[in-house]
LUMPA-10139 format. One record per residue (C-alpha): residue number from 1; residue in one letter; x, y, z. Coordinates in nm, 4 decimals. Layout:
BEGIN
PT seq type       px       py       pz
PT NUM    A        X        Y        Z
...
This chain:
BEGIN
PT seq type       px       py       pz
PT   1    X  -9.4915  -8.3032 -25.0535
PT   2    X  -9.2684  -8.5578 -24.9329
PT   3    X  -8.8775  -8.3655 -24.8656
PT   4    X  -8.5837  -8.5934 -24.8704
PT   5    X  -8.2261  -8.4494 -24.7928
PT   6    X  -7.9747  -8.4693 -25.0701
PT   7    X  -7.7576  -8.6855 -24.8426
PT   8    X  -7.9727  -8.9765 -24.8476
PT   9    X  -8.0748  -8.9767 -25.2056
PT  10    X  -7.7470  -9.1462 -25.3126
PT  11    X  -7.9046  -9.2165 -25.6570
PT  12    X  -7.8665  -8.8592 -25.6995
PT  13    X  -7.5599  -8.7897 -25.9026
PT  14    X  -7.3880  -8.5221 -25.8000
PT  15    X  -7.2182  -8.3373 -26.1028
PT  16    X  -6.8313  -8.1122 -26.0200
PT  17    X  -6.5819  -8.1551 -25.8113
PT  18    X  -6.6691  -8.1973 -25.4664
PT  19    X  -6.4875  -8.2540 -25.1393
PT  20    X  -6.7723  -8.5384 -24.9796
PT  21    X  -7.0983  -8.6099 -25.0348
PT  22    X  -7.2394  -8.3662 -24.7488
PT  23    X  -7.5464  -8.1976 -24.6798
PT  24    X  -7.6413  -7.9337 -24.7430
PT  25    X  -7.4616  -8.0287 -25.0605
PT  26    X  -7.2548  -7.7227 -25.2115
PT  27    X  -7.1921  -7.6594 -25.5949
PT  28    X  -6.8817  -7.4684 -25.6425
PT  29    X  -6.8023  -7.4302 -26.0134
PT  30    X  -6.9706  -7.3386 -26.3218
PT  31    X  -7.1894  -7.6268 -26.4441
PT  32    X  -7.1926  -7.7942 -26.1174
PT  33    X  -7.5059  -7.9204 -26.0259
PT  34    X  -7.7153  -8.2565 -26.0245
PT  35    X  -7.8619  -8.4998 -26.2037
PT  36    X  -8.1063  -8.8110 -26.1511
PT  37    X  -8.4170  -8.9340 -26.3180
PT  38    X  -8.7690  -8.8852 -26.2054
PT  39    X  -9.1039  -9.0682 -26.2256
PT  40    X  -9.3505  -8.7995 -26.0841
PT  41    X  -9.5715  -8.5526 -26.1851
PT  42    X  -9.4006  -8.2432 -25.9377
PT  43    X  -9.0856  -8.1750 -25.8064
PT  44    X  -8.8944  -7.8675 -25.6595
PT  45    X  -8.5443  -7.8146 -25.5119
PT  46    X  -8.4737  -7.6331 -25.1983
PT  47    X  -8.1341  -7.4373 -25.2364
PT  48    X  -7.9666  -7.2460 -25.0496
PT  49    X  -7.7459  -6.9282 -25.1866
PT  50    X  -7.5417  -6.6544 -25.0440
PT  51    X  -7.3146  -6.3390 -25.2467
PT  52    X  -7.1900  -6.0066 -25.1747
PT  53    X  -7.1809  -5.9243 -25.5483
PT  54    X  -7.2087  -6.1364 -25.7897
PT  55    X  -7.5457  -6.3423 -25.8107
PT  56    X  -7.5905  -6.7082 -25.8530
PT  57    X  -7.7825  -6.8302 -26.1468
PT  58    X  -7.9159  -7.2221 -26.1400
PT  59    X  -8.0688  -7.3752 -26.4679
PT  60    X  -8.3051  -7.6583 -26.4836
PT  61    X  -8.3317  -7.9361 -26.7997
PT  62    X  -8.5780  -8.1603 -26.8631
PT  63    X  -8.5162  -8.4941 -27.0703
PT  64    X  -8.2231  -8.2818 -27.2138
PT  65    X  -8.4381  -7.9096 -27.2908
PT  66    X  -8.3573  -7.6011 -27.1521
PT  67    X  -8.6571  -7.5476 -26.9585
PT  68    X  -8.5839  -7.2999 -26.6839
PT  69    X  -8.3403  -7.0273 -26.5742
PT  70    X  -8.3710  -6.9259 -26.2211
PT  71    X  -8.1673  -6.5987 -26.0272
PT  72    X  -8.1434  -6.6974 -25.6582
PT  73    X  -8.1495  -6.4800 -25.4014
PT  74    X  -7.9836  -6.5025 -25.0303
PT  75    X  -8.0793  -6.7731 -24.7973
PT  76    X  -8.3147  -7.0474 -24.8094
PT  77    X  -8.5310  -7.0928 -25.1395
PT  78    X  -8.7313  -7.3353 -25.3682
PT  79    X  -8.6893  -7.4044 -25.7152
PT  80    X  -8.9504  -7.5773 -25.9231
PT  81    X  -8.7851  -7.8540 -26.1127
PT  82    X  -9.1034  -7.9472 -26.2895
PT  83    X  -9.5167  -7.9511 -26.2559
PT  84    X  -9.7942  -8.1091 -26.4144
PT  85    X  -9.5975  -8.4197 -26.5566
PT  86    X  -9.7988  -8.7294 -26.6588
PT  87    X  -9.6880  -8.9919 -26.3102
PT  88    X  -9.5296  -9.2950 -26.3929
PT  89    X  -9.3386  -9.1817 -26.6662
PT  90    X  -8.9797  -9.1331 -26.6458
PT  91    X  -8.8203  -8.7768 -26.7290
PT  92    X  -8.4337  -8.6990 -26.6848
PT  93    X  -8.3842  -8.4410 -26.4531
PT  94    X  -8.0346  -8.2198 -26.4533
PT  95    X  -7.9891  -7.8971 -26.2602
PT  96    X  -7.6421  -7.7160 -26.3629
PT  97    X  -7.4728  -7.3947 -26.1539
PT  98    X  -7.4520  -7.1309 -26.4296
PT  99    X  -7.2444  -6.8951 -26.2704
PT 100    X  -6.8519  -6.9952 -26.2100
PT 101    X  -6.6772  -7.0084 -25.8183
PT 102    X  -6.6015  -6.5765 -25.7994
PT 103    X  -6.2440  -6.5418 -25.6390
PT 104    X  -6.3295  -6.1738 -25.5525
PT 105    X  -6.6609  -6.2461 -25.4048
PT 106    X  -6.5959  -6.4959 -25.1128
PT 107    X  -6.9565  -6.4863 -24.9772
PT 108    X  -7.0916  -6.6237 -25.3433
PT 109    X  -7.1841  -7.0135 -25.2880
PT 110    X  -7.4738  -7.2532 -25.3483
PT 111    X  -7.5702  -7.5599 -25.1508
PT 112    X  -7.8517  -7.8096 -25.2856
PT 113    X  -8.0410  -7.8907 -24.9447
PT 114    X  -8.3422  -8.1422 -25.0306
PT 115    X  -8.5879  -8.2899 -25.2864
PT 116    X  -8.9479  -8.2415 -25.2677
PT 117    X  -9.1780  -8.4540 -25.4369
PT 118    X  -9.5332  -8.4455 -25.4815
PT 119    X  -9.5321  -8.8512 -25.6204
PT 120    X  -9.3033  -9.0764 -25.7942
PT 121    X  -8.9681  -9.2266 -25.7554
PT 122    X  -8.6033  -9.0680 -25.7935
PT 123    X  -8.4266  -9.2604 -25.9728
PT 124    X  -8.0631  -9.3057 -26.1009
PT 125    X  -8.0029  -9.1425 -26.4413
PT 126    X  -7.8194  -9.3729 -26.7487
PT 127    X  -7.4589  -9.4070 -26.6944
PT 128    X  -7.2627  -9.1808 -26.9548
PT 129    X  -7.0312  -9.2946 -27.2581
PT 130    X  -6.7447  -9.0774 -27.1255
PT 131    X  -6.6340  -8.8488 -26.8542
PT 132    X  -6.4820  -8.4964 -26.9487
PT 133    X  -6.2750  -8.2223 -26.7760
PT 134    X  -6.2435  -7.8801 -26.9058
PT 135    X  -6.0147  -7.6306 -26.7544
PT 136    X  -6.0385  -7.2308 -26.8462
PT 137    X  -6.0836  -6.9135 -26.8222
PT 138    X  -6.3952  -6.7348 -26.9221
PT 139    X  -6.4388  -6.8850 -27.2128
PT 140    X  -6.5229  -7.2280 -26.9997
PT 141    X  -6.7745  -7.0205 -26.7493
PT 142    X  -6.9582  -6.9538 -27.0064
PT 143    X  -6.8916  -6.5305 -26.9976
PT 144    X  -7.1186  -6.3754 -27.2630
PT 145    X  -7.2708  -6.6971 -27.3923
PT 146    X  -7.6366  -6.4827 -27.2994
PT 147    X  -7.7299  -6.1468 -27.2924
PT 148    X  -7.7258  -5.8756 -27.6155
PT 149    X  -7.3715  -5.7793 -27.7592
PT 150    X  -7.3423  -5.4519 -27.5791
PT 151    X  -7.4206  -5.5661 -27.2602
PT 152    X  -7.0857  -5.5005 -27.0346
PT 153    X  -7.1766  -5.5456 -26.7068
PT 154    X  -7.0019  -5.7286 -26.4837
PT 155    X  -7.2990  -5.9846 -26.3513
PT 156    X  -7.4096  -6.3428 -26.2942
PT 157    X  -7.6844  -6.2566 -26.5445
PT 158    X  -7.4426  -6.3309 -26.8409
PT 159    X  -7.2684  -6.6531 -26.7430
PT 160    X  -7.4492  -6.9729 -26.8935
PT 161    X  -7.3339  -7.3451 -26.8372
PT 162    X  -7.5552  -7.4144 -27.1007
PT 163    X  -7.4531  -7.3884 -27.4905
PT 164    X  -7.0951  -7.3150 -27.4285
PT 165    X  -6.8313  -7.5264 -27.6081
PT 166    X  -6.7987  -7.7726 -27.2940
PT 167    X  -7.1317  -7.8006 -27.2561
PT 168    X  -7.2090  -7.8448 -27.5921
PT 169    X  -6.8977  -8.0801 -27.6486
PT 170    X  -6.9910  -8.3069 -27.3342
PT 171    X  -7.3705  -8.2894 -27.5444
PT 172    X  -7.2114  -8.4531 -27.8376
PT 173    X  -7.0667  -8.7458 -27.6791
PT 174    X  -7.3117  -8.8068 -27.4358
PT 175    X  -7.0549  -8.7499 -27.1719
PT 176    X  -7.0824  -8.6445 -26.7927
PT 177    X  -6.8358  -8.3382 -26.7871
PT 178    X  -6.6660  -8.1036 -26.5101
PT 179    X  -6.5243  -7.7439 -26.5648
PT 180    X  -6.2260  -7.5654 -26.3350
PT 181    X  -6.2571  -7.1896 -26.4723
PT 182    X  -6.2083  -6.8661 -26.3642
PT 183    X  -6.2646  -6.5340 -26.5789
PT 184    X  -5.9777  -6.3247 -26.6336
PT 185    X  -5.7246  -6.5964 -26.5368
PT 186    X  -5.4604  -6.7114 -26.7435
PT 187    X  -5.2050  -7.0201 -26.7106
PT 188    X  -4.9204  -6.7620 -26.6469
PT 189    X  -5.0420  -6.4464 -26.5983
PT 190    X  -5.4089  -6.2670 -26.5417
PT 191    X  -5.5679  -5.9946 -26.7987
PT 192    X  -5.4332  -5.7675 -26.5621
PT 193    X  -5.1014  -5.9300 -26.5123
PT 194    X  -5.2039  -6.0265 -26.1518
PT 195    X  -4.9599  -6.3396 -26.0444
PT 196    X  -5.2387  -6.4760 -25.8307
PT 197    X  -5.4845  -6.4979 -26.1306
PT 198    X  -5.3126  -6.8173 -26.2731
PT 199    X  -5.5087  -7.1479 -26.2642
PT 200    X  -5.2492  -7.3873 -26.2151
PT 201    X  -5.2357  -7.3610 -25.8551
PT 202    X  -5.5867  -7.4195 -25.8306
PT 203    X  -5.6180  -7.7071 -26.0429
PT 204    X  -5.5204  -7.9880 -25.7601
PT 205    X  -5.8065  -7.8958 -25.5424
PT 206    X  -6.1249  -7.8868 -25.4862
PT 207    X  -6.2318  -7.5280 -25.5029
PT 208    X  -5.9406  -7.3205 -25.3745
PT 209    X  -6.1130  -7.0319 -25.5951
PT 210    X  -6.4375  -7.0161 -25.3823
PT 211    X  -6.2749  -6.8567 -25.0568
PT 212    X  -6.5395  -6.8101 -24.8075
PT 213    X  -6.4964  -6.9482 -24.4711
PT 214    X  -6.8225  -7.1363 -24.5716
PT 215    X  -6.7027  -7.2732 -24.8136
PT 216    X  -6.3683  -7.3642 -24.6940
PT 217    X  -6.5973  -7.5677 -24.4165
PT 218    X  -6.6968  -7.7503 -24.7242
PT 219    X  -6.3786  -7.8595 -24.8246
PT 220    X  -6.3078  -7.6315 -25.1265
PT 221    X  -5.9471  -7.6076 -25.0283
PT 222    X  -5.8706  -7.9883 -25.0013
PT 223    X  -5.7147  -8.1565 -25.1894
PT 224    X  -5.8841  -8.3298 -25.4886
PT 225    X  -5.9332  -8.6461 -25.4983
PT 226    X  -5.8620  -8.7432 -25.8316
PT 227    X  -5.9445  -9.1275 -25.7971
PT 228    X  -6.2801  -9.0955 -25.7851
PT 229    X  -6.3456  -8.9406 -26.0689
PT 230    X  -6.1194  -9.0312 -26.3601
PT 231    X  -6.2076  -8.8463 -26.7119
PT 232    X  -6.0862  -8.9887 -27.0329
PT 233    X  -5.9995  -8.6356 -27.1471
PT 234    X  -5.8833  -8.3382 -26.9727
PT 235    X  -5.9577  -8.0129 -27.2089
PT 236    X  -5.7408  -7.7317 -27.1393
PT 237    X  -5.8694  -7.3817 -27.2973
PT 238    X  -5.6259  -7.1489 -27.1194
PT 239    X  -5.4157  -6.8803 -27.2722
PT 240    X  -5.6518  -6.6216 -27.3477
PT 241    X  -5.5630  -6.3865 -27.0860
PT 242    X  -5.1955  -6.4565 -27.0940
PT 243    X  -5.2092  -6.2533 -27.4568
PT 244    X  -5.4125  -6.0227 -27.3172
PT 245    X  -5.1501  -5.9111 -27.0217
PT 246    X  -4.8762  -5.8173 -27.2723
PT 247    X  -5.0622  -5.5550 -27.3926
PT 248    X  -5.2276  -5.4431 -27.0218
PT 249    X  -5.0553  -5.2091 -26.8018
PT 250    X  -4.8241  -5.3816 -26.5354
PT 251    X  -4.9940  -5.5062 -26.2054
PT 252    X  -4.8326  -5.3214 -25.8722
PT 253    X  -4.8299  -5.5337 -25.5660
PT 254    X  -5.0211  -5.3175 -25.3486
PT 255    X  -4.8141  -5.4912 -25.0045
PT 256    X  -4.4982  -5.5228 -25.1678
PT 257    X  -4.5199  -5.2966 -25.4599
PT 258    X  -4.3838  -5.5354 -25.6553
PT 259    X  -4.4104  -5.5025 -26.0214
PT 260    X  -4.5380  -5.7758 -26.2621
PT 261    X  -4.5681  -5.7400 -26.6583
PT 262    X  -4.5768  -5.9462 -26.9512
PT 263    X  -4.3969  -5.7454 -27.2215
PT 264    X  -4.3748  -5.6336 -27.5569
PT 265    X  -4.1373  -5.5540 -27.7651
PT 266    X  -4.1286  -5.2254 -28.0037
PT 267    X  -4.3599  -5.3484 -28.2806
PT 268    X  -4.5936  -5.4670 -28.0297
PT 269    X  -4.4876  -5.8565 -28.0291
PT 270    X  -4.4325  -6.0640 -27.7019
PT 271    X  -4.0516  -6.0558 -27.6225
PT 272    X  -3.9446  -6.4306 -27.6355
PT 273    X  -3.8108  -6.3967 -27.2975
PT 274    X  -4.1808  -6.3601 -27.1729
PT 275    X  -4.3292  -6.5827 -27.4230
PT 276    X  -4.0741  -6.8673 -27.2473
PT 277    X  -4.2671  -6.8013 -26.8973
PT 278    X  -4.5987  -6.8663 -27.0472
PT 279    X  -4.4560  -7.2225 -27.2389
PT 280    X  -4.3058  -7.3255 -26.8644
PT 281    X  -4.6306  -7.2728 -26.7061
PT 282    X  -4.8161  -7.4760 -26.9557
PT 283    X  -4.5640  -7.7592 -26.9855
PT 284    X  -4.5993  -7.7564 -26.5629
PT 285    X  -4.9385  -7.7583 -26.5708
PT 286    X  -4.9612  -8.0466 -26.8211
PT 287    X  -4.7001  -8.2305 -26.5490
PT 288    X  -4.9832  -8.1378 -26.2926
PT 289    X  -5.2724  -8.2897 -26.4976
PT 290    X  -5.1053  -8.5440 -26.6273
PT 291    X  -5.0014  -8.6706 -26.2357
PT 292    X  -5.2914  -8.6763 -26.1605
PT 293    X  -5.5170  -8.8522 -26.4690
PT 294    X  -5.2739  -9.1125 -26.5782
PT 295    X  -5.4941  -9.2313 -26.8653
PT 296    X  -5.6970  -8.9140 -27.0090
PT 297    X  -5.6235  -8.7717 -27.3608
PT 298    X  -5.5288  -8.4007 -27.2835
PT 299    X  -5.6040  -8.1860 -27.5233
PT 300    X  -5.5056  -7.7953 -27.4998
PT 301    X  -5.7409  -7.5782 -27.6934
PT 302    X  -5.6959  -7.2252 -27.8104
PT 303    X  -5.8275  -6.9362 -28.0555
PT 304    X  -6.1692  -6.8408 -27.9467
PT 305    X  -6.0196  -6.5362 -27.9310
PT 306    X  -5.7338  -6.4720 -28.1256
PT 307    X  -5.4448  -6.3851 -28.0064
PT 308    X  -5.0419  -6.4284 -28.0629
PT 309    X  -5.0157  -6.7156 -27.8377
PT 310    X  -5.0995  -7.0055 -28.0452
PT 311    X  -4.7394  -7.1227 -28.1448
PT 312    X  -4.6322  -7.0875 -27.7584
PT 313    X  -4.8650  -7.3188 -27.6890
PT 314    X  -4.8767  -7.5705 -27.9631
PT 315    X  -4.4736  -7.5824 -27.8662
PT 316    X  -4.5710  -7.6440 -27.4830
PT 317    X  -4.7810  -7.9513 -27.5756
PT 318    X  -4.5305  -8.0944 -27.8505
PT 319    X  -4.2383  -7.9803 -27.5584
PT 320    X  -4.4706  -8.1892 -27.3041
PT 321    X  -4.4719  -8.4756 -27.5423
PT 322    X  -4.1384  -8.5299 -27.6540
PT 323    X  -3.9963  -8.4769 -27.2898
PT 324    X  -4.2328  -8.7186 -27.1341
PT 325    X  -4.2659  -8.9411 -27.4260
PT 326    X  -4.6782  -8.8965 -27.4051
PT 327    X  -4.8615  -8.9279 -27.7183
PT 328    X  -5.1595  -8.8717 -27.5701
PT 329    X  -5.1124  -8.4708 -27.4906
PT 330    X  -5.2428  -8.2555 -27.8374
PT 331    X  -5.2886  -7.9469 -27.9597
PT 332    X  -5.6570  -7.8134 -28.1374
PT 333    X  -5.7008  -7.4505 -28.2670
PT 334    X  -6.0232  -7.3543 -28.2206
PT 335    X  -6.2460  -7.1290 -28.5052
PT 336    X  -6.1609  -6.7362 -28.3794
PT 337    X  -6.4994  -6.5246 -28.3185
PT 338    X  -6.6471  -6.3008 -28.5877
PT 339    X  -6.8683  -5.9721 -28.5527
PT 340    X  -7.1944  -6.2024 -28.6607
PT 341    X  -7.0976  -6.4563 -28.3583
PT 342    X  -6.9723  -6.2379 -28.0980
PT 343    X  -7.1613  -6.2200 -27.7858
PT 344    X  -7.2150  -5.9916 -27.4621
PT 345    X  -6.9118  -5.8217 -27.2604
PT 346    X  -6.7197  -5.8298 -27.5671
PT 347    X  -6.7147  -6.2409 -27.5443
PT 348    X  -6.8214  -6.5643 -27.7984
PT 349    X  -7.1334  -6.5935 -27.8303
PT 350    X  -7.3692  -6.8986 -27.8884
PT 351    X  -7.2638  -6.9190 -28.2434
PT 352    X  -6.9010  -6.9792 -28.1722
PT 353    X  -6.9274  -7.1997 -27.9057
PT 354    X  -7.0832  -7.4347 -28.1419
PT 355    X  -6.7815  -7.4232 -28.4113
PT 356    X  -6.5631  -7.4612 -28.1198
PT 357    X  -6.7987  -7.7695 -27.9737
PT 358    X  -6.8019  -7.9056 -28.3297
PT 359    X  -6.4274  -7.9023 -28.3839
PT 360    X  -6.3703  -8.0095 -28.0430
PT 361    X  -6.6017  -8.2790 -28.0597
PT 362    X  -6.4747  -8.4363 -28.3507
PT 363    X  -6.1501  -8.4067 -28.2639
PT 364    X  -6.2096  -8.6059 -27.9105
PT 365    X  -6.4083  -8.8762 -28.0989
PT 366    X  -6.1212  -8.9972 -28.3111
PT 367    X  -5.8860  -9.0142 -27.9874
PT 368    X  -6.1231  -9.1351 -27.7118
């Protein structure tokens, strides 16, 4: 078979945020991958993967269909992309990271190395009708979109980039898309009330949640460069875990032993006071996004879930508004999970990702 390195197939699109085009080339987030199109009858990809826990999980379409789900191990491996096509024919080829960048796992990465080809041409693939960032918590990794409902371990087996909302929003408008997610994390506060479990600072680089010195080599800490990739709409499904931290215990600095809690007050309801740290945070990050994609729609989702948080948020965006006289900054609840559409580690499953992709979807098309 013929092997060409990623770095000179530069009609290979590569799909995430990156640093450089670089070889090997790495894929740090959920849903990161590539995507090109393909006139042979056999092709593989030769990855390469490291963890200390958490496994990465790569999956492979074909002309849009699911077709393969692959676990990869550590160190150098091939995955077969497709075998036993009809030659001269052209099939669209997209290869997506399932499993997001793990903060507490510094050793988890993936780097696409090379192309092999038994015949054919690799080809560009069709330019899309929009570009789309999405920027979450578990909800955008993907967390429980596969595996059975009482599944509750923690493992790369369960995160899917495929048929989640953003994928299946992205789907719907035939739109190249990008997520920034990180389970757990909140826009304030962690589950766990953890300060450093907030994705704001994360947001203007490149991968500052993948923390290995590998993959700081790669540039995951650098700045973003936000001009080369411009979305029309920047999604925003954070606030999740925020809720969930008033009602976890406090989180003890184990250096300092500094305490840090999102409160409650006697009936159980956020005190306003702590409610007012969660609308800052969101109206700053909206200041961050909005820096940095002059021209995108923003649109801050919320409700997958539940939770008492909704009204802080939908003031945030209309705060965000008024102050900066934007009209293009909304707010979209999204349909809450039910028993019949709940999925593994207590998460949405398939079923309410699509209500949330629907909604979402239709939304976008009457702004974009």
């Amino acid at each position: 078979m013929k092997r060409t390195e990623l770095i000179d197939l530069p009609q290979v699109r590569v799909l995430g945020r990156i640093a450089r085009r670089t070889q090997p080339q790495p894929l740090f987030w959920a849903a990161s991958g590539l995507a090109f199109d393909f006139t042979g009858s056999e092709l593989w990809l030769e990855v390469e993967a490291d963890y200390g826990q958490v496994g990465p999980w790569l999956s492979v379409e074909v002309n849009g269909a699911w077709i393969a789900r692959v676990p990869l191990c550590r160190g150098r491996q091939m995955v077969c992309l497709a075998r036993e096509l009809s030659c001269g024919i052209v099939k669209h080829i997209r290869v997506l990271k399932d499993t997001q960048a793990m903060f507490d796992d510094p050793e988890h990465l993936v780097q696409a190395v090379a192309l092999h080809q038994a015949d054919g041409e690799i080809l560009p693939p069709a330019e899309p009708s929009c570009c789309l960032e999405f920027v979450g918590d578990s909800l955008t990794s993907g967390e429980g979109i596969l595996g059975a409902q009482a599944e509750e371990d923690w493992s790369g087996m369960f995160f899917g980039a495929i048929n989640d909302y953003a994928y299946l929003t992205a789907q719907q408008l035939n739109a190249e898309y990008r997520t920034l997610s990180q389970s757990g994390w909140g826009v304030y506060r962690g589950w766990d009330n953890d300060p450093r479990h907030a994705i704001p600072p994360l947001y203007s680089t490149v991968c500052a949640a993948a923390r290995g010195e590998t993959a700081r080599a790669l540039g995951a800490a650098e700045p973003m460069n936000f001009a080369a990739w411009q979305p029309d709409a920047v999604i925003v499904n954070l606030g999740t875990n925020d809720n969930s931290a008033f009602t976890s215990p406090e989180w003890v600095d184990p250096v300092t032993g500094e305490r840090f809690k999102l409160r409650c007050d006697e009936q159980g309801l956020p005190l306003p006071q702590d409610r007012q740290k969660v609308e800052d945070a969101a109206v700053e990050l909206l200041k961050t996004i909005r820096t940095h994609n002059p021209k995108a729609q923003i649109v801050w989702c919320y409700g997958m879930i539940g939770g008492q948080l909704g009204s802080t948020l939908a003031r945030a965006v209309e705060r965000f508004a008024r102050e900066q006289q934007d009209s293009r900054c909304h707010f979209l609840a999204l349909p809450e999970v039910t028993a019949a559409t709940m999925g593994s580690r207590l998460h949405p499953g398939i079923g309410c990702h699509q209500l949330a992709a629907q909604t979402l979807s239709d939304f976008l098309s009457k702004v974009l």
